[in-house]
N, C-alpha and C positions, 0 to 999 in steps of 0.2 A: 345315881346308878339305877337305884328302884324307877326312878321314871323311865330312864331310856328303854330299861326291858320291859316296861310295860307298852309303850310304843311299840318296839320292835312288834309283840305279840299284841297289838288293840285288835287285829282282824277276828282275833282268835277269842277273844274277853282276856286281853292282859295276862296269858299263861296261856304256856306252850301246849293249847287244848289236842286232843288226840281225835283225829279224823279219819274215817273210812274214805269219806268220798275225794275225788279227783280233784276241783275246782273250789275247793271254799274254802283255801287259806289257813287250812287246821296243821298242824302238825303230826307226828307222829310219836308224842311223848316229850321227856326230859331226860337228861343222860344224867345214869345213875351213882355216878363215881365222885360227885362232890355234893356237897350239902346245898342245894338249890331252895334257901327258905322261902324263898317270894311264889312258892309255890305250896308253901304251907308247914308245919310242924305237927307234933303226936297229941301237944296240948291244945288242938285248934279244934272246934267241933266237926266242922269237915274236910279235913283237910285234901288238896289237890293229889300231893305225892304218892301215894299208893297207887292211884288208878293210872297215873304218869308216866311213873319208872314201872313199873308192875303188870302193867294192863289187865288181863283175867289171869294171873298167876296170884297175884296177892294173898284170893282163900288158901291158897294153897303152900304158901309161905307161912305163913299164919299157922296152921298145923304145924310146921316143921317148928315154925318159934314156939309152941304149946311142948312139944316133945321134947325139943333140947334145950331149952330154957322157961319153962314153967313160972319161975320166980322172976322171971325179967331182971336178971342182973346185967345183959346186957343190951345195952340201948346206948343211944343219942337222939340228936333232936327230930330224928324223920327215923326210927327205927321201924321195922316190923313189930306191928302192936298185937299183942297178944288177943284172939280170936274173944 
């Protein structure tokens, strides 16, 4: 399966890259309602998912996860990572 969705998305470098312009085969994210790992996890040093599903909202996510959960008790593997 890793391979086929890497294909589908080779145009792109293998993950569903997020593109402004019209013609160059990017995407416009990852849809954020299942756990899409081939796009990265919170243990990875840079991971894909935030800039994916998130686009320029992330910092701003980030803050709310500072404010209502400080202690990170809640997480999984693509969480909002504490700022």
């Amino acid at each position: 399966m890793r391979d086929f969705y890497a294909d589908v998305y080779a145009p792109a470098g293998g993950i569903p890259e997020i593109s402004d312009a019209v013609h160059d085969r990017g995407t416009d994210g990852a849809y954020v309602s299942y756990p899409d790992t081939y796009i990265g996890v919170a243990s990875d040093p840079d991971p894909a998912y935030p800039r994916l599903y998130y686009k320029g909202n992330y910092a701003r996510l980030q803050e709310v996860k500072k404010y209502w959960d400080p202690k990170n008790h809640f997480h999984h593997k693509q969480p909002i990572r504490l700022p």
